[in-house]
TIVOVO-235202 format. One record per residue (C-alpha): residue number from 1; residue in one letter; x negated, z, y negated. Coordinates in steps of 0.5 Angstrom, whole numbers. Each point is the difference from the previous one (the first is absolute). Layout:
+-----+------+-------+-------+-------+
!  nr ! rest !    px !    pz !    py !
+-----+------+-------+-------+-------+
! NUM !    A !     X !     Z !     Y !
...
+-----+------+-------+-------+-------+
// end
This chain:
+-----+------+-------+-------+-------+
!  nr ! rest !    px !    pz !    py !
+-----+------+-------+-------+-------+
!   1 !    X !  -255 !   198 !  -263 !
!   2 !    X !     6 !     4 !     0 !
!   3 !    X !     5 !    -7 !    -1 !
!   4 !    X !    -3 !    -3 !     7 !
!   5 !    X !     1 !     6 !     3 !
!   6 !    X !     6 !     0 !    -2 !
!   7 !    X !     2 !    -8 !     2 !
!   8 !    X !    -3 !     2 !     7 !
!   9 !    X !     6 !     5 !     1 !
!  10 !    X !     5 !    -4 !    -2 !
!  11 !    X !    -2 !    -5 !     4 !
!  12 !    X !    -1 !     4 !     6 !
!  13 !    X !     7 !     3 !    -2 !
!  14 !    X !     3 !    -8 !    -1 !
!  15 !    X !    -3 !    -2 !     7 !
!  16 !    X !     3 !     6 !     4 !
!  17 !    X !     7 !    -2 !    -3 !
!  18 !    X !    -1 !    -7 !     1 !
!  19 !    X !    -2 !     2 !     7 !
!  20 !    X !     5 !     5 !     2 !
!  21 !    X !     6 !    -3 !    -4 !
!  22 !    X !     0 !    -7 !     2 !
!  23 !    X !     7 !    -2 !     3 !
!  24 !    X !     0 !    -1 !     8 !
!  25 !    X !     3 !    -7 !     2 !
!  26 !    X !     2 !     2 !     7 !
!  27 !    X !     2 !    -8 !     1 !
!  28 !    X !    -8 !    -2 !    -2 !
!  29 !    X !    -2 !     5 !     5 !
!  30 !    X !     6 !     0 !     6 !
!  31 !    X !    -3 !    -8 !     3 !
!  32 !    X !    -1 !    -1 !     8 !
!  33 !    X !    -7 !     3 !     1 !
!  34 !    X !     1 !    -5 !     7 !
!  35 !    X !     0 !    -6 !    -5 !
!  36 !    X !    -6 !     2 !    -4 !
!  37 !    X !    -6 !    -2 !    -1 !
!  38 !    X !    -6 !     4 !     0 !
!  39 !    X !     1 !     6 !    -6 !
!  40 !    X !    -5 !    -1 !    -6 !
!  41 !    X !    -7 !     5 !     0 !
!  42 !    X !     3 !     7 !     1 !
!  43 !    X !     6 !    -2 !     4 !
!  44 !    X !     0 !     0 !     8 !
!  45 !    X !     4 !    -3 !     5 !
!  46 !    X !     1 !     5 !     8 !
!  47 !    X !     4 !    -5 !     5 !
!  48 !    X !     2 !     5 !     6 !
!  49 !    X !     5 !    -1 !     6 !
!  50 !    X !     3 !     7 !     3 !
!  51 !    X !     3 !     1 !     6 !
!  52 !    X !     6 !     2 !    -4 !
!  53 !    X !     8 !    -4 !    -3 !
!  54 !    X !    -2 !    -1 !    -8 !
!  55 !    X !     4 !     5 !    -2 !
!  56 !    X !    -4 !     5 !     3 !
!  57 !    X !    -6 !    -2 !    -2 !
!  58 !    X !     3 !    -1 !    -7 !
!  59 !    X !     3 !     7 !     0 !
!  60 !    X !    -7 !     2 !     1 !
!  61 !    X !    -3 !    -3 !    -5 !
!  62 !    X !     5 !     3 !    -5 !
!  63 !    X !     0 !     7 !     2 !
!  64 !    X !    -7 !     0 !     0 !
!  65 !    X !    -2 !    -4 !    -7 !
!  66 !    X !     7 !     4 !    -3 !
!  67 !    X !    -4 !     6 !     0 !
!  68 !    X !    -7 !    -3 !    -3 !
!  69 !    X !    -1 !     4 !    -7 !
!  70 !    X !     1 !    -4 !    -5 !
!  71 !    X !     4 !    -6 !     3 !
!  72 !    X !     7 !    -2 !    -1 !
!  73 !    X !     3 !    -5 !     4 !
!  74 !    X !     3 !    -6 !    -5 !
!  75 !    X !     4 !    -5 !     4 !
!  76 !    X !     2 !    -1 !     7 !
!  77 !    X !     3 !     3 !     5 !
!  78 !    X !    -1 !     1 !     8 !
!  79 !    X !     6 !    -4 !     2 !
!  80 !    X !    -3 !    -5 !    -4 !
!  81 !    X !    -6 !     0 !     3 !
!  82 !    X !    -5 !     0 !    -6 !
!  83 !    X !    -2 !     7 !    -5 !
!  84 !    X !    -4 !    -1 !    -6 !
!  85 !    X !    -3 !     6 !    -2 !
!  86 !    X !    -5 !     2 !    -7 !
!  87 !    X !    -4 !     5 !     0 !
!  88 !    X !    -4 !     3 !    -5 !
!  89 !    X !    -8 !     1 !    -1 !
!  90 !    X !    -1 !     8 !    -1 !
!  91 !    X !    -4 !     0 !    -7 !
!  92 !    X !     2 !    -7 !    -2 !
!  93 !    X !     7 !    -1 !     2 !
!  94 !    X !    -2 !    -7 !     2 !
!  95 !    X !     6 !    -4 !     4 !
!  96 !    X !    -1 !    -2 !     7 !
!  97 !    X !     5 !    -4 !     5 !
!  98 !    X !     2 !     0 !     7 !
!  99 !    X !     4 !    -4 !     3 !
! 100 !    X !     2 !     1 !     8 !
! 101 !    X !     4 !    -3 !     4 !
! 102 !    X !     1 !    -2 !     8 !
! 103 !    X !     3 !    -5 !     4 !
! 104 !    X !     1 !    -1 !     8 !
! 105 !    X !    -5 !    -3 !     4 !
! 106 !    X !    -1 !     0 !     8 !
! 107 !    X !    -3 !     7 !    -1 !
! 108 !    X !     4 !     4 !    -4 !
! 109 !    X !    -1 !    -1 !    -8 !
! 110 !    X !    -5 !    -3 !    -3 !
! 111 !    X !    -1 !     4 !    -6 !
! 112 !    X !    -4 !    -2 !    -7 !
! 113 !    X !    -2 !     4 !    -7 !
! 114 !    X !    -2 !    -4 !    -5 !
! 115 !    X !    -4 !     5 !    -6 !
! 116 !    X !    -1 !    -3 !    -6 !
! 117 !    X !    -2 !     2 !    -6 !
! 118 !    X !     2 !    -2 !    -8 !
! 119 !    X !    -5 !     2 !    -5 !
! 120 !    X !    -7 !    -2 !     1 !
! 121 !    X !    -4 !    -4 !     6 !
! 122 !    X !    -3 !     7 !     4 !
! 123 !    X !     3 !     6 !     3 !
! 124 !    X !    -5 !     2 !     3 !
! 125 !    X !     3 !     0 !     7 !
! 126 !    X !     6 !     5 !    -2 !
! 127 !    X !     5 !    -6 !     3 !
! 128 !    X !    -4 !    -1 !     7 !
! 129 !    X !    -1 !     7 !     1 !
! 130 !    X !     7 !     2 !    -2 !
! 131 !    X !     3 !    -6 !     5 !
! 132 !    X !    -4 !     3 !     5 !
! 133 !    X !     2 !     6 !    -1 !
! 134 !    X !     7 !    -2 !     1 !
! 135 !    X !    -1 !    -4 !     6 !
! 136 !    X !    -3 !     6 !     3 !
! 137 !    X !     5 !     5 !    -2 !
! 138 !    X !     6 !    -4 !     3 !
! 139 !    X !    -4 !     0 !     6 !
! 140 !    X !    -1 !    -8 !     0 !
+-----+------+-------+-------+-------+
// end
């Protein structure tokens, strides 16, 4: 009993450095969120035009996912037009990218995030809570 208790820790351990050190392939994640399809189960896409340039609306975007907990931005740039951001579950530590990014239109900018999850099928809403949020804080 004590060697299966035992092998239950060690797993748990495993999976929590596996999840936690995996390395971040910033270029995997950095794609054109207006050229992807549809994310996989668990992922999201918010299509939203502004009344605002795309750097406006990207400067936002990146002030208010900078100062998320557990996020870090790991490619891109304003000027480029395109940020990818991870953030990491609280328990867990499970990664989860968001890319956005904005181009003109007739109205101002159309903006995108694109919320998308690397482990697992389900997220349990976080991604489509966590773009609603951000569209609702940038004030879009």
């Amino acid at each position: 009993m004590k060697m299966l208790i035992w092998a239950i820790i060690i797993g748990f351990i495993a999976l929590q450095g596996f999840i936690r050190l995996a390395p971040t392939d910033g270029a995997r994640w950095h794609i054109d969120p207006f050229a992807a399809s549809d994310p996989a189960p668990g992922g999201v896409k918010r299509l939203v035009s502004v009344p605002l340039s795309p750097e406006e609306a990207l400067s936002r975007l990146a002030a208010i996912a900078e100062t998320e907990p557990r996020t870090r931005r790991v490619a891109g740039s304003v000027e480029e037009g395109r940020l990818t951001y991870r953030t990491r579950s609280a328990f867990w530590g499970f990664p989860d990218f968001t890319t956005i990014s904005a181009r003109s239109d007739e109205s101002g900018a159309e903006v995108v995030i694109l919320a998308r999850l690397r482990f697992g099928k389900s997220d349990f809403g976080v991604n489509g809570r966590r773009a609603d949020a951000w569209i609702a804080a940038a004030g879009f």
